[in-house]
C-alpha positions as CSV (number, residue, x, y, z in Angstrom):
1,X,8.0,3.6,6.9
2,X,4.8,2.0,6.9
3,X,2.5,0.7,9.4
4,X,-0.6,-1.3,6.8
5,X,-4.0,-2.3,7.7
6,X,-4.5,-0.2,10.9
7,X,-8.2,-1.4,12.4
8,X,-8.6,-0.5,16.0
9,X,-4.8,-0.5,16.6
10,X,-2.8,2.5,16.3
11,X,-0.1,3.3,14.0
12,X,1.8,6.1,16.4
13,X,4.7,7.9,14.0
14,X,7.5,10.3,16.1
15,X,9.8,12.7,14.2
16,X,12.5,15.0,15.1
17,X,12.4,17.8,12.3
18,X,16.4,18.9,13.2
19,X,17.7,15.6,12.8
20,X,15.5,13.6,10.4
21,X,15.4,11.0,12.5
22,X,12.0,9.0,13.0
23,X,10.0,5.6,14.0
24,X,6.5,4.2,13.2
25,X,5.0,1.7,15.4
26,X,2.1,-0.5,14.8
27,X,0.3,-1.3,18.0
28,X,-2.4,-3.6,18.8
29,X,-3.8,-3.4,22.6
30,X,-3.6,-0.1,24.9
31,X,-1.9,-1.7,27.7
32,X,1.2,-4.3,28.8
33,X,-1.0,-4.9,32.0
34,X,-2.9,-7.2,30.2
35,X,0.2,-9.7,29.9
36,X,3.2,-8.6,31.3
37,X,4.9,-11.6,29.9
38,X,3.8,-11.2,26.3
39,X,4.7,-7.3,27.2
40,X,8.5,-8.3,28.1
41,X,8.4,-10.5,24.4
42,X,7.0,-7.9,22.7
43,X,6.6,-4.6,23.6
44,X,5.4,-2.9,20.6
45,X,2.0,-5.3,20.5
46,X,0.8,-2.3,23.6
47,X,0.7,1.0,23.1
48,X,2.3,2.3,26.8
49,X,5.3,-0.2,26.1
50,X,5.8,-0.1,22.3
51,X,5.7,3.8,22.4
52,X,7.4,4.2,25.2
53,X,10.2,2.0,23.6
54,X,10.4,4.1,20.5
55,X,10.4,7.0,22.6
56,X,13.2,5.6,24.1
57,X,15.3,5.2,21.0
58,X,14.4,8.2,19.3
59,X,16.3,10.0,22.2
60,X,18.5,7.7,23.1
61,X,19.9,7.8,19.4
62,X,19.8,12.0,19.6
63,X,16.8,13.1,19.1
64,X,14.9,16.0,21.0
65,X,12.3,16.1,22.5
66,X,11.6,19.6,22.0
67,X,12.2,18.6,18.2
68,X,9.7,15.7,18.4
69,X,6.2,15.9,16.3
70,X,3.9,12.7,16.9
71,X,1.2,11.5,14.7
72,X,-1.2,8.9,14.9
73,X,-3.5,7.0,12.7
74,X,-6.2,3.7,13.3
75,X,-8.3,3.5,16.5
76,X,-11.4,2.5,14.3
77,X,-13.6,0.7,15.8
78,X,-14.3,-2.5,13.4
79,X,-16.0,-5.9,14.5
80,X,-17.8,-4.0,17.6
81,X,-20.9,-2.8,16.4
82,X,-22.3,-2.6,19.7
83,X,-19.2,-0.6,21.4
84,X,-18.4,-3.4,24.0
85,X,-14.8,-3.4,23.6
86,X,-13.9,-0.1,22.4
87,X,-10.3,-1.5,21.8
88,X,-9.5,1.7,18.8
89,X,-10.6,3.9,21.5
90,X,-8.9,3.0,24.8
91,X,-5.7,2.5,22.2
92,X,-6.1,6.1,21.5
93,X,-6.8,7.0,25.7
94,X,-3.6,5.5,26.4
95,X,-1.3,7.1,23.7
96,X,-3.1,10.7,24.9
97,X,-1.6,10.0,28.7
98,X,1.3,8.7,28.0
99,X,2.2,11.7,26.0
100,X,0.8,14.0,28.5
101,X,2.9,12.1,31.4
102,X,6.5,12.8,29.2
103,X,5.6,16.8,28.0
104,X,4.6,15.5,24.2
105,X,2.2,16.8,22.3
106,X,-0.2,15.1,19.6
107,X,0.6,17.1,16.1
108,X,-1.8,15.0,13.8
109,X,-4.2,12.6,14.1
110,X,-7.2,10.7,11.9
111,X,-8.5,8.0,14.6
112,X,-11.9,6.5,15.2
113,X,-14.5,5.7,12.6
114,X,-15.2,2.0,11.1
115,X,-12.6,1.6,8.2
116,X,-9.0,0.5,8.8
117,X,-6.6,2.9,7.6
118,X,-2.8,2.4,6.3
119,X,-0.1,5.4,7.6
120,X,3.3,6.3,6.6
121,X,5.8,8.2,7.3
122,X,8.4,9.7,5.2
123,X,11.9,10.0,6.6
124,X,13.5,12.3,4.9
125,X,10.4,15.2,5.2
126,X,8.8,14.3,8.2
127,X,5.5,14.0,6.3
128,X,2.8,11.7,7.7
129,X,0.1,10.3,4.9
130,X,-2.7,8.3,5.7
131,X,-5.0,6.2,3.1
132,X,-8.7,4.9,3.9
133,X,-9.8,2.1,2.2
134,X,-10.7,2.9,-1.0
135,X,-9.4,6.7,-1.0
136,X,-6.3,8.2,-2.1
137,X,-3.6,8.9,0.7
138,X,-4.1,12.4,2.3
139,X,-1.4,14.3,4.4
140,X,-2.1,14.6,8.0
């Protein structure tokens, strides 16, 4: 699975290492209070829905959530030069609490900075790569 061009969103991966089951999701905004409606549409664009969602059916289709390794990648902070917004960073705030609030625990991460990153997930190992612009794709 891969989730491309990752500026300040996140791309948030969730793997159960039993059953070599997985999801990647792509997320744009921290939080569905911003537009509930848009939210209801299209719950991965926030990070408290979309994960949540994945979450959701990850353990709905069997997986455990003692089983469960989550990585993330993005959160960069590119156009604001001046910190005003700090979109990559309140997308990464978010993800921390939710986890926090449902027992998970962050296994990986490569967030921040001021490139936009690409991450993937391999089903069938569980590995989590990430590539930088102009870099060649590093396990995380």
């Amino acid at each position: 699975l891969v989730a491309p061009s990752l500026g300040s969103c996140l791309g948030v991966a969730a793997y159960d290492q039993r059953r070599k089951t997985g999801g990647l999701i792509h997320c744009f905004l921290p939080s569905s209070h911003a537009d509930p409606e848009k939210a209801k549409e299209r719950p991965a664009t926030y990070v408290d829905t979309g994960v949540s969602l994945m979450l959701q059916t990850l353990f709905s289709g069997g997986a455990n959530k003692r089983d469960i390794i989550i990585s993330v990648a993005g959160g960069a902070s590119i156009n604001d030069a001046k910190g005003i917004f700090e979109i990559g960073s309140r997308n990464f705030t978010v993800l921390r609490k939710l986890l926090w609030k449902n027992n998970l625990l962050l296994s990986a991460s490569d967030v921040g900075g001021e490139y936009s990153r690409t991450v993937m997930l391999c089903i069938a190992s569980g590995e989590v790569w990430v590539k930088k612009n102009g870099e060649t794709s590093r396990l995380i």
